[in-house]
PAFI-144346 format. One record per residue (C-alpha): residue number from 1; x, y, z. Coordinates in nm, 2 decimals, always signed. Layout:
BEGIN
<pt num="NUM" X="X" Y="Y" Z="Z"/>
...
***
This chain:
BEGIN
<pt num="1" X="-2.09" Y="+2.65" Z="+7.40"/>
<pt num="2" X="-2.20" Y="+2.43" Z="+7.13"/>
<pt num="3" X="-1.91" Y="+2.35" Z="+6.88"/>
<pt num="4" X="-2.05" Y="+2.00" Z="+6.74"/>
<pt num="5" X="-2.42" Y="+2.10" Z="+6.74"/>
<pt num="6" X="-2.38" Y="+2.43" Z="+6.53"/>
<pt num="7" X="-2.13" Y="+2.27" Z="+6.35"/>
<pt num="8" X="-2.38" Y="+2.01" Z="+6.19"/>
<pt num="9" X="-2.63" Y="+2.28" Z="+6.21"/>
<pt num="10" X="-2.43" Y="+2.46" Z="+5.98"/>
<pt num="11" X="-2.36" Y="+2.15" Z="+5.73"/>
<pt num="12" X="-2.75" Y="+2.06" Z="+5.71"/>
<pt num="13" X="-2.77" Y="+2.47" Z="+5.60"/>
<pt num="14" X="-2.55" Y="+2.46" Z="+5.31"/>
<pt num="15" X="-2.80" Y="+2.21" Z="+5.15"/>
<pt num="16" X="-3.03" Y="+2.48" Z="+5.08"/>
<pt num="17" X="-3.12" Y="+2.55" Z="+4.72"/>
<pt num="18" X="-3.24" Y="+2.85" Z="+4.76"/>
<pt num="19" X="-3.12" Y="+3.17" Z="+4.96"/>
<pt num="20" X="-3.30" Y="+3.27" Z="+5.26"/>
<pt num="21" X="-3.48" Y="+3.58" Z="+5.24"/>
<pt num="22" X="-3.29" Y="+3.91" Z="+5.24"/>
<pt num="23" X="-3.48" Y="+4.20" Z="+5.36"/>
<pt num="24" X="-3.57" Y="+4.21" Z="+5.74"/>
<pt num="25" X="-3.95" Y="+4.26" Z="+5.60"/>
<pt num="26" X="-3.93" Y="+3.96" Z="+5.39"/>
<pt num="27" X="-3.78" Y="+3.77" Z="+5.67"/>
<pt num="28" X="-3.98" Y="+3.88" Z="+5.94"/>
<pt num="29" X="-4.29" Y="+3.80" Z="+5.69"/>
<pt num="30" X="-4.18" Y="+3.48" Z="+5.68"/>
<pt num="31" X="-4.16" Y="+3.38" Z="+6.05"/>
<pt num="32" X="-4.53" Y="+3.51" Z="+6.08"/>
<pt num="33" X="-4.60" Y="+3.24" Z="+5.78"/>
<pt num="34" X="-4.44" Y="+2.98" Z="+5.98"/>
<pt num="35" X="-4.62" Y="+3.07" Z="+6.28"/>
<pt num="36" X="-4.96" Y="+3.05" Z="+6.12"/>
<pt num="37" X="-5.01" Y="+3.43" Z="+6.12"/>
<pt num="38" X="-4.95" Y="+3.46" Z="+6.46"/>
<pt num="39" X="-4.75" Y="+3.80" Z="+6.51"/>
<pt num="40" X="-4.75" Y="+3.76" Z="+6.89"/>
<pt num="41" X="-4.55" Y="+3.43" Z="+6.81"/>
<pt num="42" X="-4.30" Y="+3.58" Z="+6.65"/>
<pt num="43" X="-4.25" Y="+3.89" Z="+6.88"/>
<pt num="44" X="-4.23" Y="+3.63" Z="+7.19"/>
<pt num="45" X="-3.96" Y="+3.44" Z="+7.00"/>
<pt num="46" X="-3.72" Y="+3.77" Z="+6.89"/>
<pt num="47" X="-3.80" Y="+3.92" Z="+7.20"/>
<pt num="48" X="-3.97" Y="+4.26" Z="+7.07"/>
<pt num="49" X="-4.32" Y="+4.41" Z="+7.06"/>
<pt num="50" X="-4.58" Y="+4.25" Z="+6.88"/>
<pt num="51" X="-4.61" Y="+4.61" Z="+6.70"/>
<pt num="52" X="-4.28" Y="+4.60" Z="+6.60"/>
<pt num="53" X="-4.31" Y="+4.27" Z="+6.38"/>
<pt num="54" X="-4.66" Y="+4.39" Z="+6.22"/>
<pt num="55" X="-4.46" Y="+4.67" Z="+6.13"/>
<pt num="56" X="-4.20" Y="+4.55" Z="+5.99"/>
<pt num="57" X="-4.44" Y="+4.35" Z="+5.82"/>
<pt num="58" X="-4.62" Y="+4.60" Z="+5.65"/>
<pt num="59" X="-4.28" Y="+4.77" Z="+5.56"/>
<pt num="60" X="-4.25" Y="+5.04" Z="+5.76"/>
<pt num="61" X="-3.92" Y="+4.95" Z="+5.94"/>
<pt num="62" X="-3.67" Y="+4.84" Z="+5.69"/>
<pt num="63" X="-3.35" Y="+4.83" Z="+5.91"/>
<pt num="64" X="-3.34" Y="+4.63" Z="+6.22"/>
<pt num="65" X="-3.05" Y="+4.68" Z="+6.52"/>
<pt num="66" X="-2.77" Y="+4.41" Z="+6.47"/>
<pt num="67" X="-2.88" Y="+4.21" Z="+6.72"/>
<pt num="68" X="-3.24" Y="+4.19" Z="+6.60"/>
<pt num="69" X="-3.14" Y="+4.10" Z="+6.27"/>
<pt num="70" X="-2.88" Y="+3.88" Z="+6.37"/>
<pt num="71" X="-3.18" Y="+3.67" Z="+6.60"/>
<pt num="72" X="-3.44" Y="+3.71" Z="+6.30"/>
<pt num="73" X="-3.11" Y="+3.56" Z="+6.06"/>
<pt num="74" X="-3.11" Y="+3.27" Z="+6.30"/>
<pt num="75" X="-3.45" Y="+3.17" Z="+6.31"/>
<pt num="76" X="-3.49" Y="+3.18" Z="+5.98"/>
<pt num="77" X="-3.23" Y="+3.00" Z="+5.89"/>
<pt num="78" X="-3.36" Y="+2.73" Z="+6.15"/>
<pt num="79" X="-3.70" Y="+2.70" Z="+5.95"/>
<pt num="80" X="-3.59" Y="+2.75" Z="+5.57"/>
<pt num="81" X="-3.62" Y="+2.49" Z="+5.34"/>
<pt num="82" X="-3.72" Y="+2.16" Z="+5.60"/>
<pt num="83" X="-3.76" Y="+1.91" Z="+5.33"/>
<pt num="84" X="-3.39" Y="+1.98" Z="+5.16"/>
<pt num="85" X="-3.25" Y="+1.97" Z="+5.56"/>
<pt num="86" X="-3.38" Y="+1.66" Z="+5.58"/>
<pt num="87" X="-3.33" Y="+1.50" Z="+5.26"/>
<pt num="88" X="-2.95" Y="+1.58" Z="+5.28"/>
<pt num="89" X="-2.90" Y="+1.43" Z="+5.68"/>
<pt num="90" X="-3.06" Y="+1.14" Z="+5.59"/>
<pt num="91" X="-2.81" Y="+1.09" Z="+5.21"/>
<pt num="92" X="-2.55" Y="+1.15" Z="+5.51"/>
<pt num="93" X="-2.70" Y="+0.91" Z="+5.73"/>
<pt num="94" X="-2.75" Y="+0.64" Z="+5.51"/>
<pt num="95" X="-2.53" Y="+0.69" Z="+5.19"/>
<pt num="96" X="-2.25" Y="+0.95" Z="+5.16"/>
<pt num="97" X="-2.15" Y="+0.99" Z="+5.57"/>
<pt num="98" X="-1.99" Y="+1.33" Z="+5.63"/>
<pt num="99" X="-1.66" Y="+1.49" Z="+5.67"/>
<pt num="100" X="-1.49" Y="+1.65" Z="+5.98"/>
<pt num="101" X="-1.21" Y="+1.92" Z="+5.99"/>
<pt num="102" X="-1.11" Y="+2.01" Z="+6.34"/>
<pt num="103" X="-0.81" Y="+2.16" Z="+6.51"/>
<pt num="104" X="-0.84" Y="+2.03" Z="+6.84"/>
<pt num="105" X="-0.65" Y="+1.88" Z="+7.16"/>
<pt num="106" X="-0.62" Y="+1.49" Z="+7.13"/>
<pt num="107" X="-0.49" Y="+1.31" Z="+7.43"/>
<pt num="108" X="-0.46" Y="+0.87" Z="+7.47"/>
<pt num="109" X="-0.53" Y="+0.60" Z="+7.67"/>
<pt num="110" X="-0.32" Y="+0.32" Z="+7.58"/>
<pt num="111" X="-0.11" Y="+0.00" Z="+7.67"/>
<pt num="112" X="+0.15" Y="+0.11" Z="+7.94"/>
<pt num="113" X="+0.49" Y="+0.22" Z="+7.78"/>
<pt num="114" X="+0.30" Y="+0.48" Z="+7.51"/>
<pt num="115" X="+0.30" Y="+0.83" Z="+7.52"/>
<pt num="116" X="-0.09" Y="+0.96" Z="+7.62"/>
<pt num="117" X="+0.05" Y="+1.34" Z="+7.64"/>
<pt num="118" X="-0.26" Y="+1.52" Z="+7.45"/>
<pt num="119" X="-0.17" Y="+1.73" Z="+7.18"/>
<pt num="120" X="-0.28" Y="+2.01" Z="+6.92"/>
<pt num="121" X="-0.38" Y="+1.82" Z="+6.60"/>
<pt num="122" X="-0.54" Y="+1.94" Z="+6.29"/>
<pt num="123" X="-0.78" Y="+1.62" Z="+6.12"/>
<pt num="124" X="-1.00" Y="+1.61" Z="+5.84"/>
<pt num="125" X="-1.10" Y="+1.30" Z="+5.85"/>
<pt num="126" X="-1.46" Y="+1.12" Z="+5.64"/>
<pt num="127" X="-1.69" Y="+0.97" Z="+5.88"/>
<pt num="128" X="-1.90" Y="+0.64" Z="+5.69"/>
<pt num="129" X="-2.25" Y="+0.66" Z="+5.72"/>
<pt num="130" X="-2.27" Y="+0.44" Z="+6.05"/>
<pt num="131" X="-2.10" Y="+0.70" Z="+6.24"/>
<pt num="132" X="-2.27" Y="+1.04" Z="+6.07"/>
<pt num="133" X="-2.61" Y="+0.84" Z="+6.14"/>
<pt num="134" X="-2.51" Y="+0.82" Z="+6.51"/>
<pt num="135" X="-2.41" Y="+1.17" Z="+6.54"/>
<pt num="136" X="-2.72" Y="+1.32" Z="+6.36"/>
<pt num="137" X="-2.98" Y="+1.13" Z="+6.55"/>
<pt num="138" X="-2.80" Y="+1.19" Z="+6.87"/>
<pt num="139" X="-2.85" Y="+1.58" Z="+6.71"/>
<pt num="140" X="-3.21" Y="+1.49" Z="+6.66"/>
<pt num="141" X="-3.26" Y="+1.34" Z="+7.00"/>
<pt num="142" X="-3.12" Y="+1.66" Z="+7.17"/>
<pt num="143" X="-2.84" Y="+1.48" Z="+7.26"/>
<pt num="144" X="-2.62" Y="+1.73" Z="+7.50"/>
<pt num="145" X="-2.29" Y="+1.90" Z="+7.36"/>
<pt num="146" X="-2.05" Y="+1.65" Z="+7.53"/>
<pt num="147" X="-2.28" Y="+1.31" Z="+7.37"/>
<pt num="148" X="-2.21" Y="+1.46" Z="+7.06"/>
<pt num="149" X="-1.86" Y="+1.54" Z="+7.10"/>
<pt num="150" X="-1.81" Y="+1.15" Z="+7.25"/>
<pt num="151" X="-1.99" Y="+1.00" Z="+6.89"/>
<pt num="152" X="-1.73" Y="+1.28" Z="+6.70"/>
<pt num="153" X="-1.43" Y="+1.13" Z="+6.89"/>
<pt num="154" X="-1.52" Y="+0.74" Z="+6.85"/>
<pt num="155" X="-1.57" Y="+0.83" Z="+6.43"/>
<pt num="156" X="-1.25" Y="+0.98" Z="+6.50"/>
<pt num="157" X="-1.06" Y="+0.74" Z="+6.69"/>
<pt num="158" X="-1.18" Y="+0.42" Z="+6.49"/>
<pt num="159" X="-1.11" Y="+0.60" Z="+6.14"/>
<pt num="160" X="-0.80" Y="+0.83" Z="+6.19"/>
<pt num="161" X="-0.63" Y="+0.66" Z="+6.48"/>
<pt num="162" X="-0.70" Y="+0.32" Z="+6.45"/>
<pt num="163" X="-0.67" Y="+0.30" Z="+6.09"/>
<pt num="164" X="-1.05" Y="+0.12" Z="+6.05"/>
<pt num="165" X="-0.93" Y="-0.13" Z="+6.33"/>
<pt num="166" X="-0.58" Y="-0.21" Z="+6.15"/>
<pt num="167" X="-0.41" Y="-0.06" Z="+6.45"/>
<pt num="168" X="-0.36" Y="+0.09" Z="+6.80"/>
<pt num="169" X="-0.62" Y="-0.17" Z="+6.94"/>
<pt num="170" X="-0.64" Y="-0.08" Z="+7.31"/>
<pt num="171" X="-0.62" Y="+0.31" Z="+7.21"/>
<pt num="172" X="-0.85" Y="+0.52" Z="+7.34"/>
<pt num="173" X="-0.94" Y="+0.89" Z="+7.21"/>
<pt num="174" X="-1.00" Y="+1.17" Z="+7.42"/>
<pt num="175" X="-1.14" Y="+1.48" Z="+7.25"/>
<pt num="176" X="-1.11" Y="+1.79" Z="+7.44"/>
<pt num="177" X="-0.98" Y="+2.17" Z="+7.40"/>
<pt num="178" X="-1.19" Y="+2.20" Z="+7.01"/>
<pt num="179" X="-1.00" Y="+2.54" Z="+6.89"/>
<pt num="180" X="-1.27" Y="+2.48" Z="+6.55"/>
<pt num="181" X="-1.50" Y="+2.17" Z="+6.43"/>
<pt num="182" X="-1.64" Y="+2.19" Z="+6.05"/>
<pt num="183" X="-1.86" Y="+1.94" Z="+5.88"/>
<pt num="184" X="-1.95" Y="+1.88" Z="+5.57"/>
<pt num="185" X="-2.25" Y="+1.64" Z="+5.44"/>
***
């Protein structure tokens, strides 16, 4: 299960400025754009008949199942607007950072004589632009789920626990048992 990933999949989408298409025609136009004109493509890629997309193409189914329009939602929502996508990671990356909200199960390493029980903890914390950097070209790189929930828990540690190095020195984070992970560029 990918928390982190969709998580920063789903901040880089609210940079649209523009809706993506509505209609399963209109979307399912669109996919055969981005694939050149290629309806076999698209039919490999949502699973279905290459008749099935040239008709939905040329209008004559308007209503997909759930599932189909939930797959042909995804992948347009992967493709739209690629310019704006990128143009707001890379403000994260270099300017603004990004901001984390997550309810999830923090446990400790520290000096001997402190408490390292994990616990249930609810953060929103802003993460500079060194650490969003990190985590969105470790996204880039198709870093694993785990990489990217390590770079999410050293942002974390160093800016929430540590206070920006003011405290806890020896402390070590452990992020585990995420009930929910927003971000926000």
């Amino acid at each position: 299960m990918r928390v982190v990933g969709d998580s920063l999949d789903r901040a880089s989408q609210e940079a649209f400025t523009r809706p993506i298409p509505k209609s399963a025609g209109a979307q399912m136009r669109y996919l055969v754009r981005q694939h050149k004109g290629s309806t076999r493509a698209v039919a490999d890629l949502l699973g279905v008949s290459q008749r099935t997309v040239e008709r939905y193409v040329k209008g004559q189914i308007k209503r997909p199942k759930p599932e189909l329009a939930a797959r042909m939602e995804t992948e347009v929502k992967r493709r739209w607007q690629p310019l704006v996508r990128k143009r707001a990671r890379e403000k994260a990356a270099k300017q603004t950072g990004l901001v984390i909200e997550t309810r999830a199960r923090f446990g400790f390493t520290a000096a001997p004589g402190t408490t390292d029980d994990g616990r249930m903890r609810r953060i929103t914390q802003h993460l500079p632009p060194e650490f969003a950097g990190r985590l969105l070209a470790a996204q880039d790189a198709g870093a694993s789920e785990p990489e990217l929930q390590l770079i999410a828990a050293e942002g974390l540690q160093e800016l929430y626990f540590k206070d920006g190095g003011g405290r806890a020195q020896g402390l070590l984070v452990e992020f585990a048992d995420i009930d929910y992970i927003d971000v926000s560029l």
